[in-house]
C-alpha positions in Angstrom: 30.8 -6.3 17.5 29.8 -9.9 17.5 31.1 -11.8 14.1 28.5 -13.4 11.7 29.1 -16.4 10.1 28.4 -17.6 6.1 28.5 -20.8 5.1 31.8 -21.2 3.2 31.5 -25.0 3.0 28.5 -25.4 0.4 28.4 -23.6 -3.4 26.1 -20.3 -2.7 28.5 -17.3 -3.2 29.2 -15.6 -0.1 27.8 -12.0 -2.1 24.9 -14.0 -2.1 24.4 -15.4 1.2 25.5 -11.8 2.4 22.9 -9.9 0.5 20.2 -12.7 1.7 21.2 -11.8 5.1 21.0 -8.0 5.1 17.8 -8.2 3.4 16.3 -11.0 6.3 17.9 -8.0 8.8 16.3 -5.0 7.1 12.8 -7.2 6.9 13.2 -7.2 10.5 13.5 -3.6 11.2 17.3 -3.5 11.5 19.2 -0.4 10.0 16.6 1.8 10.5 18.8 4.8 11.6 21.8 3.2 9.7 23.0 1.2 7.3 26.5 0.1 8.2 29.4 0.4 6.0 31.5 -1.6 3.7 34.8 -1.7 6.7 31.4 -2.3 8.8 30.2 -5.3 7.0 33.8 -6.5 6.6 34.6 -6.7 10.3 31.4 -8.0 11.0 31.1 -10.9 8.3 35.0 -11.5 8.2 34.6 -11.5 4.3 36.7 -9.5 1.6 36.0 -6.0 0.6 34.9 -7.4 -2.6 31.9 -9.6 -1.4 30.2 -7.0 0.3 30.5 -4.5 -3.0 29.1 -7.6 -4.5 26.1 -7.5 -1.9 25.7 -4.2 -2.1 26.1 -3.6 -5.9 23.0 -6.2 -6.0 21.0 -4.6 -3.3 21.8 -1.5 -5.2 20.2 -2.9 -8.4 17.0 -3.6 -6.6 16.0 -0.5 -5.1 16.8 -1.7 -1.7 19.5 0.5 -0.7 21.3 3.9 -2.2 24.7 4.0 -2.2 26.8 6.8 -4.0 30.9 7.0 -4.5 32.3 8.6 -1.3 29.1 8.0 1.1 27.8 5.1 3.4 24.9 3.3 1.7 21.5 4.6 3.4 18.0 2.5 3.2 16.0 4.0 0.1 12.8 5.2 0.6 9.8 3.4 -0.2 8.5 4.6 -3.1 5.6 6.7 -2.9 2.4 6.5 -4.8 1.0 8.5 -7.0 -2.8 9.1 -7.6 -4.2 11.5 -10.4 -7.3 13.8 -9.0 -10.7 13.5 -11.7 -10.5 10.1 -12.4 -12.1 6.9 -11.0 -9.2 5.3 -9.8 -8.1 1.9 -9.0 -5.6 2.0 -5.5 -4.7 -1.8 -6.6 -3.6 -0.5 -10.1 -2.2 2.4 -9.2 0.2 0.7 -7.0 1.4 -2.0 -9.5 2.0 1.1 -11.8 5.0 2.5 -9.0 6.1 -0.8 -9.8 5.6 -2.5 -6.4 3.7 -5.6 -5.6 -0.4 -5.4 -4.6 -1.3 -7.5 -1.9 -4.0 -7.6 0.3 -4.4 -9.2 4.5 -8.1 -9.6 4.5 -9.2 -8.8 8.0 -13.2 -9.2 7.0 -15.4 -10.6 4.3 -18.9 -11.0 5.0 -22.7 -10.3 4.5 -24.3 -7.6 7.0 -26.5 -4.7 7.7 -25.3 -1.3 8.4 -28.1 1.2 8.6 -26.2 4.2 8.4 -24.1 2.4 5.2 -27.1 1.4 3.6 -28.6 5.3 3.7 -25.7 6.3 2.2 -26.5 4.1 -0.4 -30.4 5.2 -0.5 -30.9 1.7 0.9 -33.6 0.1 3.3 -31.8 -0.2 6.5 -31.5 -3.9 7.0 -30.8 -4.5 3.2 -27.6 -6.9 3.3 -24.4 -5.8 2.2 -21.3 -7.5 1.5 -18.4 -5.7 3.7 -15.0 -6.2 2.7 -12.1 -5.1 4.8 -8.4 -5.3 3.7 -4.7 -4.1 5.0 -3.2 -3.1 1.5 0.4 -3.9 1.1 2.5 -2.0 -1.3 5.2 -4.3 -2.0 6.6 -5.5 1.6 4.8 -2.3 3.4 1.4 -1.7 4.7 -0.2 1.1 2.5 -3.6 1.1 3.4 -6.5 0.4 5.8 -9.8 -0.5 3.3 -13.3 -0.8 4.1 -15.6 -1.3 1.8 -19.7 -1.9 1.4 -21.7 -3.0 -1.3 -25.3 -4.0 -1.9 -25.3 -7.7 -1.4 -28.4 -8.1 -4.7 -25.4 -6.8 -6.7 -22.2 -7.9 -4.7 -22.8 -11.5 -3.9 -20.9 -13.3 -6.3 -18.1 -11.6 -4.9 -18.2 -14.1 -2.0 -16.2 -16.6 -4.3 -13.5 -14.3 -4.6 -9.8 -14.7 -3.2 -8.8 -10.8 -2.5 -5.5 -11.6 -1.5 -3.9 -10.0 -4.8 -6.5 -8.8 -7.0 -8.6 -5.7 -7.8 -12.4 -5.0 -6.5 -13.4 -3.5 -9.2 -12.1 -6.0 -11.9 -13.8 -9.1 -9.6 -17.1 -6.7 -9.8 -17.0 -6.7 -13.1 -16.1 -10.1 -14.1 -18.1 -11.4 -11.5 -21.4 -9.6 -10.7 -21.2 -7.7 -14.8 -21.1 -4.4 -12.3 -18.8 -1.6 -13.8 -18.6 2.2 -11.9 -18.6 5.5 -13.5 -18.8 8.5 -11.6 -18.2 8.9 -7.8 -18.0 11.4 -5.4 -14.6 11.9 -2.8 -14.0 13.3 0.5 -10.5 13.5 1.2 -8.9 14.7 4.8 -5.6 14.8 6.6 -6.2 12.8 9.8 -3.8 11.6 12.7 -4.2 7.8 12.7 -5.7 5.9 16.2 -3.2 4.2 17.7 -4.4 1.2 16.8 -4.6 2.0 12.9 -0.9 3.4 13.4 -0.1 0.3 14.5 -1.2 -1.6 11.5 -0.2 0.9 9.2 3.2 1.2 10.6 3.2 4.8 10.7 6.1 6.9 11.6 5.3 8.6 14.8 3.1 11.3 14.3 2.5 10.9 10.6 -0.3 11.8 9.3 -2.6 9.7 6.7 -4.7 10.6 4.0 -8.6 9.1 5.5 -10.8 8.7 2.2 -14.8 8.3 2.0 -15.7 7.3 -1.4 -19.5 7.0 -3.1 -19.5 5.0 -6.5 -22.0 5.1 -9.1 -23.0 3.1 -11.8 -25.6 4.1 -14.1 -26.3 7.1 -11.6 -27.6 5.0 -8.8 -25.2 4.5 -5.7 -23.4 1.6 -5.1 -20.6 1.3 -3.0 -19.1 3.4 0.0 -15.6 3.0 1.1 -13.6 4.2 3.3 -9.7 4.1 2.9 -6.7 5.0 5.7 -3.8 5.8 3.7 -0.3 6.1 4.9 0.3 10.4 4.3 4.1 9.3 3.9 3.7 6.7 0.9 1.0 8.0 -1.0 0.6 11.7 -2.9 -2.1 13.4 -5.1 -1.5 15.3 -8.3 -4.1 17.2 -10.2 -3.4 18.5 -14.1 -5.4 21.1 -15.4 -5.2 23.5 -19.0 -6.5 26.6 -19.9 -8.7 25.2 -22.5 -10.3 22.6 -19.7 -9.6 23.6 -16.3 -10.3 21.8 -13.5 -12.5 21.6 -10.7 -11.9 20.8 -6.7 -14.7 21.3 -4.4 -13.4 22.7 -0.9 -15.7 22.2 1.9 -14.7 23.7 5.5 -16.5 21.0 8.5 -18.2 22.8 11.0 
């Protein structure tokens, strides 16, 4: 194995450097089958068996890695996210509540016509909508692929907006005074294109969640979305009483 070298002539603790280092290795899609070993990290770092505890005891600390008494530490999963069923939800604030990071590549953001879009929103057909389309990033790790339309008479001040880290439906109420309350969902387990995997980096042959939402406001429609979620990071939970119940529409396609 080909030693590593620290800096051990400025003031950065070598723990530190160390950690710094796995974490610029994991980032780039090292240890993927393995995380090596203390004796490992040792050999390979030429440091003491006390800076790499140090490294790992911080890496520990942060979620980053598991490592239990007796057993080599392991990469810890990324956390999934949780969504409750019968409720109009937020994806942004739903993954700041797993306690990771929102952030947003946007790959479109524009004014356009969609004929079939704008009949699902009991639009003219060339009425103008503003399309928005963003890879969601929870935390480090692409979550989801987002495509959303919305009639550009209500959507417009939008334009203004910097999506990079921020929630749609906040900005379309702030913004535009627009506020949904009621929608309708279709939710079904799809194999991702190879292209979509490839964004998504999806384990091979992983499904994802795909998700076509209609959102109202006041009872008339205004948005559709659709939303490619990664089926390993993301889970939905339903609650129901006897006293309330609850209520899931199945439909079988044709």
């Amino acid at each position: 194995m080909a030693r590593r070298t620290l800096d051990r002539v400025g003031t950065e603790p070598l723990w530190r450097q160390l950690q710094r280092e796995l974490l610029t290795r994991l980032e780039a899609g090292e240890f993927t089958e393995l995380f090596p070993g203390e004796l490992a990290l040792v050999e390979e770092y030429g440091v003491s068996r006390h800076t790499v505890r140090q490294a790992l005891r911080q890496l520990r600390s942060d979620g980053v890695i598991i490592a239990e008494r007796g057993r080599q530490p392991r990469v810890a999963p990324a956390p999934e996210i949780q969504q409750p069923m019968g409720a109009l939800y937020s994806l942004f604030a739903s993954v700041e509540a797993a306690g990771l990071a929102q952030n947003s590549i946007v790959r479109a953001f524009d004014t356009r016509a969609d004929a079939l879009i704008a009949e699902r929103l009991k639009l003219e057909a060339s009425t103008p909508l503003v399309y928005l389309e963003r890879l969601r990033l929870a935390g480090e790790e692409p979550l989801a692929l987002d495509r959303v339309w919305l009639p550009a008479a209500l959507a417009k001040p939008l334009l203004d907006a910097d999506f990079t880290h921020t929630s749609l439906y906040n900005e379309l109420a702030t913004r535009a005074g627009v506020r949904l309350d009621a929608g309708e969902e279709e939710i079904h387990a799809v194999q991702p294109t190879p292209a979509e995997r490839a964004q998504l980096r999806c384990p091979a042959e992983e499904a994802a969640f795909s998700i076509n939402r209609l959102g109202y406001t006041q009872g008339k429609p205004v948005e559709w979305r659709h939303t490619l979620v990664r089926g390993d990071r993301y889970a939905l939970t339903a609650r129901f009483s006897a006293a309330t119940g609850y209520q899931l529409i199945q439909r079988l396609d044709e």
